[in-house]
N, C-alpha and C positions, 0 to 999 in steps of 0.2 A: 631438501635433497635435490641434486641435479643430477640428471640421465643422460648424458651423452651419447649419439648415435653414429656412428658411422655409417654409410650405404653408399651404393649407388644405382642408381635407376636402373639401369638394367641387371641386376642383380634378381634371379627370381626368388632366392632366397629370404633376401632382402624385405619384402613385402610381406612375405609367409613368415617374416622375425618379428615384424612391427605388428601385424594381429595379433601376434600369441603374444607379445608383448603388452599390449593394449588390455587383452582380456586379463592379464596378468595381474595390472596396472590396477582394472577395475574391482578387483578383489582385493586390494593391496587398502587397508583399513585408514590409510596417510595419505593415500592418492592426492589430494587436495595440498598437499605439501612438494610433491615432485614437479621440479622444471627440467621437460624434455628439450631437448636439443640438436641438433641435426646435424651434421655433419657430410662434410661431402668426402669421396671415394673413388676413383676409377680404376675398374678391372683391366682396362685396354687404353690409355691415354693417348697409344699412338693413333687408335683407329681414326682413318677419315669422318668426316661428317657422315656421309652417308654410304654405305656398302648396298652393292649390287646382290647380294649372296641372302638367301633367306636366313632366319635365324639358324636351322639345321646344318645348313650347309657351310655356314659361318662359325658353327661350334665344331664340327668335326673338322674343319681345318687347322681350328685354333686349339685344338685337343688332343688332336690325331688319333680321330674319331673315322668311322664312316659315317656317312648322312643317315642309312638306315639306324645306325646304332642312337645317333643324334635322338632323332624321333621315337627311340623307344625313352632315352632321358629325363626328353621333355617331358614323352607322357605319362613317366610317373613322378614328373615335378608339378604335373597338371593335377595328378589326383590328390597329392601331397597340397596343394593350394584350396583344394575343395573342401578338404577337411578343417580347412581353416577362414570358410567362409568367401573364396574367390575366387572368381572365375578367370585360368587364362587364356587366352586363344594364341599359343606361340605360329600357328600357320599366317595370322595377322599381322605377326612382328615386325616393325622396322628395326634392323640393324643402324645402330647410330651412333657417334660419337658424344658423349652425356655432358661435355664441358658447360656448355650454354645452358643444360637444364639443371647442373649445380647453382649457377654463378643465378639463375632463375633463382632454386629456392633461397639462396644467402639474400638477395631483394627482397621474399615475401617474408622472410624471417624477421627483417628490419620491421613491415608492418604489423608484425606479430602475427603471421600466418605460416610459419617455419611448418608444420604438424600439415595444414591442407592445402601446402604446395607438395608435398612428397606423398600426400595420397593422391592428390588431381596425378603428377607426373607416372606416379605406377601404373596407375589404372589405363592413362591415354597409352600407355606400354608395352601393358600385358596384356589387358582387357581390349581394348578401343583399337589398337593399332595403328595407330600417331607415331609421327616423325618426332619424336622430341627434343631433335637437332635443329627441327623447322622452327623461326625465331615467329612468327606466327602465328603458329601450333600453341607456342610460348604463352605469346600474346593473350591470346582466345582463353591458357589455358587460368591465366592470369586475371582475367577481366570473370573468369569463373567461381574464383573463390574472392573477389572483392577488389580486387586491385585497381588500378587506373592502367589499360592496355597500354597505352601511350608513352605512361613511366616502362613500362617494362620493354616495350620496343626501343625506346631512347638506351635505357641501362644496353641493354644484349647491343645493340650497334654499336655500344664505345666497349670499354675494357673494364667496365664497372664488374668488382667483384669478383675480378678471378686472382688476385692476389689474395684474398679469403678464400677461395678454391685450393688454389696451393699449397695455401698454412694448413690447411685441413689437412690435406692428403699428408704433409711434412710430420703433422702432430701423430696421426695414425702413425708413422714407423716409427717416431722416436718411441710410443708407446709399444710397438711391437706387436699390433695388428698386420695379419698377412693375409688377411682377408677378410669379406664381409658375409653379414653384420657382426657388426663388433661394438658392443653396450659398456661403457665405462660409468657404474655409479656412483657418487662421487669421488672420483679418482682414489677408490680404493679398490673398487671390485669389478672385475672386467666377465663378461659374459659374452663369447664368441660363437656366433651360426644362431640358426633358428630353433633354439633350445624347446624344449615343452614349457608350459604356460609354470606349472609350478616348480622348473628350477626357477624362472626371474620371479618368480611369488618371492622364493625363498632368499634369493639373493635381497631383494629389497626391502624384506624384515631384516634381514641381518647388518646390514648397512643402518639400517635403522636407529637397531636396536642398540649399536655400538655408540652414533649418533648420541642418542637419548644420556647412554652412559657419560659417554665425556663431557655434554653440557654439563651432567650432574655434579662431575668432579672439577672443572671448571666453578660451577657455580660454588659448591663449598669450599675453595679456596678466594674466590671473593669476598665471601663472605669471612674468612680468617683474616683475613690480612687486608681488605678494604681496597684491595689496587686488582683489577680485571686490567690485563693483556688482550 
């Protein structure tokens, strides 16, 4: 089974999708059979690298919010994240443009570290309060889960990667995600926002289980007629 992900780092959502997902996962009796995979997303493509505006003040601009109103948002996307094991500090936030920290995780994806690039990236985010616009931050965040820094300063300085950023974000609309997260398990069943732990229980038994079915009928027709398609 493959789980395709869509996010994007600055998504608080996002992070609070992949835990209940995770714990979903680990109750999910085939775990050992699922390839997650990650996918890149941007809520704001135009934004600058880096904005002057704290998060609050950034979201009720971009909302047509007040700041006060921002702040009460956050803080109950703060408590919503607690219940799932995380802690965020949005007065921390760097407002940032995520292209560099997508075109990052498609790099550590290559070493097969796809899964503890986009934990390091949330966490330096939400929690830590990292630039993760800063190709440095990158670095650092890189050389954290295994990487060679070096590679990963060389990649972000060229253009390595963001034409897989692109297709990414291209694939989500053909598919008809309009936001994130957005869970495609094997391109049959799609799972949008940060659902509770036992709708993706259930979605990924039943993907499963259909799975299971059509090997079966698959395989008795091999066995009729001697010729497997």
């Amino acid at each position: 089974m493959k789980v395709e992900i869509w996010s994007d780092v600055m998504c608080p959502f996002c992070y609070i999708g992949k835990r209940r997902f995770e714990n979903a996962l680990q109750q999910f009796p085939h775990k050992d059979q699922v390839e997650v995979v990650w996918k890149s997303f941007q809520l704001n493509p135009d934004m600058p690298a880096t904005v002057e505006q704290n998060i609050h003040e950034y979201l009720a601009e971009h909302k047509g919010w007040t700041v006060e109103y921002a702040r009460q948002v956050n803080s109950q996307v703060t408590t919503m994240a607690a219940d799932a094991g995380l802690q965020y500090n949005f007065d921390k936030a760097v407002v940032a443009n995520s292209f560099d920290a997508h075109r990052f995780s498609h790099l550590a994806a290559k070493h097969g570290k796809g899964d503890a690039a986009e934990e390091a990236l949330f966490k330096a985010y939400f929690t830590e309060g990292k630039n993760i616009a800063d190709r440095q931050v990158l670095a650092q965040l890189g050389a954290g889960i295994g990487l060679d820094a070096t590679e990963v300063s060389t990649a972000l300085a060229s253009n390595d990667y963001a034409a897989e950023v692109r297709r990414d974000v291209e694939e989500a609309a053909a598919l008809g995600a309009r936001g994130v997260p957005f869970f495609v398990i094997d391109r049959k069943y799609a799972v949008s926002g940060a659902q509770p732990e036992e709708l993706f229980l259930e979605a990924l038994q039943q993907s499963f289980t259909e799975q299971e079915q059509t090997d079966a009928v698959n395989g008795e027709a091999c066995s009729i007629d001697g010729n497997c398609d």
